[in-house]
C-alpha positions, 0 to 999 in steps of 0.5 A: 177840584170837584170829584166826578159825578154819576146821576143815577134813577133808583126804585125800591119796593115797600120793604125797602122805604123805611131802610135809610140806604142812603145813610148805609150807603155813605158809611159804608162806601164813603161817597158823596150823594146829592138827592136831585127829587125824589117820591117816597110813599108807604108802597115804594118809592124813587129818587134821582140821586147824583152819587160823587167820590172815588170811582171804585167807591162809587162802583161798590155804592152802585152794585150795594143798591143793585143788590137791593133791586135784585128779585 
């Protein structure tokens, strides 16, 4: 059985595109991502990221990646 899915549109400025979040996101919350497309330049960047696993792991993914967009 196939675990639940979220897709999600993640943007991340210039400081942000040479951090590999991805990699710390997994490690740290235990999830699984799927990069659906994605546009990464020297200036900032995006993707359209399907994040699967544990709902509460998924939420605490979800709230690591809100962090970084926050001003």
């Amino acid at each position: 059985m196939s675990k639940p899915s979220l897709r999600l549109f993640v943007s991340f400025p210039e400081e942000l595109v040479d951090r590999p979040m991805i990699y710390e996101m997994v490690k740290q919350f235990d999830v699984i991502p799927n990069l659906r497309r994605a546009n990464v330049e020297s200036h900032s960047g995006w993707m359209i990221l399907e994040l699967a696993g544990a709902a509460d792991a998924r939420d605490a993914a979800i709230a690591y990646l809100e962090a970084w967009a926050a001003p």
